[in-house]
DOLOZA-892299 format. One line per field, with one value per residue (C-alpha): residue number from 1; residue in three letters; x negated, y negated, z negated. Coordinates in Angstrom, 2 decimals, decimal comma. Each point is the difference from the previous one (the first is absolute). Example, Ala and Ser with C-alpha at 12.3 -4.5 7.8 and 13.67 -1.06 7.14 Angstrom:
num: [1_2] .
residu: [Ala_Ser] .
c1: [-12,30_-1,37] .
c2: [4,50_-3,44] .
c3: [-7,80_0,66] .
END
This chain:
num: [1_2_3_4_5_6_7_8_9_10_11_12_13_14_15_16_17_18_19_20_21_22_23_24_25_26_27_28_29_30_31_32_33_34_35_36_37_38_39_40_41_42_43_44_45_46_47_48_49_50_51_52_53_54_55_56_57_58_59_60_61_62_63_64_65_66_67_68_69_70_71_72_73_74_75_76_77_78_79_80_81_82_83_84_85_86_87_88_89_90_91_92] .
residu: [Unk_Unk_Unk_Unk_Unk_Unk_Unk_Unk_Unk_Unk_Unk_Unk_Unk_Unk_Unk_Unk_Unk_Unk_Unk_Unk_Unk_Unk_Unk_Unk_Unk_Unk_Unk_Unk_Unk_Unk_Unk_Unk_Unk_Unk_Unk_Unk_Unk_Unk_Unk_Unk_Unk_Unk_Unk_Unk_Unk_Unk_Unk_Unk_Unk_Unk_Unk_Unk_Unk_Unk_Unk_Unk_Unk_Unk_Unk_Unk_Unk_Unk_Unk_Unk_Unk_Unk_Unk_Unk_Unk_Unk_Unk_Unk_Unk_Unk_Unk_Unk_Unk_Unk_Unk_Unk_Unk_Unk_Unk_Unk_Unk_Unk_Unk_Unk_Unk_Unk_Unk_Unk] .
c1: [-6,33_2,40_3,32_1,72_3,74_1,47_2,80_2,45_3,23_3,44_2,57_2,05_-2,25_0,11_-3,06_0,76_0,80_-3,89_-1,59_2,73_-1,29_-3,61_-0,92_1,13_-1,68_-3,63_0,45_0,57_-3,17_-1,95_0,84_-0,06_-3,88_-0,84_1,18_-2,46_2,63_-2,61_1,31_-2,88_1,60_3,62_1,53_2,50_-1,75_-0,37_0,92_3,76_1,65_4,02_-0,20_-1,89_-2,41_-2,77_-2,56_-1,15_-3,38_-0,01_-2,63_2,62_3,18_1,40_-1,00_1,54_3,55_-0,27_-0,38_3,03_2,27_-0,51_-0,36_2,92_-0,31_0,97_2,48_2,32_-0,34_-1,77_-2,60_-0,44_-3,31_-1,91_-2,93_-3,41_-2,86_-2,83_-3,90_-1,78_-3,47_-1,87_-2,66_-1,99] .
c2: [-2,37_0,87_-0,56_-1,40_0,98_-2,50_1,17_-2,50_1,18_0,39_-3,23_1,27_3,04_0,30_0,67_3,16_1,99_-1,02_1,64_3,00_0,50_-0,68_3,98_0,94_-2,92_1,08_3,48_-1,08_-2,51_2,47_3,07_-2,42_-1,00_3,84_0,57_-2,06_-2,67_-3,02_-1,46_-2,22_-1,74_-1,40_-1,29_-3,12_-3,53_-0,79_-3,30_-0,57_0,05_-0,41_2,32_2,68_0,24_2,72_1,24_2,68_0,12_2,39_1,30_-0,18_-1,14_3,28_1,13_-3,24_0,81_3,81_-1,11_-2,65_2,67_2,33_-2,25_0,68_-3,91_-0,69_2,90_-0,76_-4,07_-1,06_-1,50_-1,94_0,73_-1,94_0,58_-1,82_0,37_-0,79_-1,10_0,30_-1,55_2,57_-1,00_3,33] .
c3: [12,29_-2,70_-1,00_-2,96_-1,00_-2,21_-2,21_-1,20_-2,23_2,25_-1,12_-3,17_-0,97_-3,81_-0,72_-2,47_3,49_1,07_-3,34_0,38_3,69_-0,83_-1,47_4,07_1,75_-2,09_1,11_3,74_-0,20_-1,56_2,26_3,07_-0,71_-1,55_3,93_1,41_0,90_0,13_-2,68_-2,24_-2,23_-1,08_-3,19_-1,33_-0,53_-3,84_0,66_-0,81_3,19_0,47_3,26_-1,63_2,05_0,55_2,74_1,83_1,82_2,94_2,60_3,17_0,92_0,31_-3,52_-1,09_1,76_-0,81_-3,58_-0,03_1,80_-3,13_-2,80_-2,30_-0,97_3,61_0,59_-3,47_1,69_-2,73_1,69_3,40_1,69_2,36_1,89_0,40_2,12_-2,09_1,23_-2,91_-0,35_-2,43_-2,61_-0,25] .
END
């Protein structure tokens, strides 16, 4: 089982305070999986989106919420999180 956080842009956020926080919010996603924080993958969808919307994969639910509590996305209210459980079927 994983779990999917789905990202989607607070209502009224200009979007020139998301690339200003971005430099901080790499750094945290980068130290949090250089930390072993289960983190596999996360990123924004390419597809035009008016939410702005973007994913996180994550090994555990508690990785998942230790990761939200941090993220400076989350903490400037940017971005509202939310939480999926997530059964995969894999195609090794």
């Amino acid at each position: 089982m994983e779990f999917v956080v789905m990202y989607s842009l607070s209502q009224g956020v200009d979007r020139s305070r998301v690339l200003e926080t971005y430099p901080r919010h790499e750094a945290y996603f980068e130290a949090f999986h250089a930390d072993g924080g289960g983190l596999l993958a996360l990123g924004p969808f390419q597809t035009v989106d008016p939410a702005g919307a973007s994913m996180g994969i994550f090994t555990s639910l508690e990785d998942a919420e230790r990761f939200i509590a941090g993220d400076p996305f989350v903490l400037e209210g940017l971005a509202v999180p939310r939480i999926l459980e997530w059964d995969a079927v894999r195609f090794d």
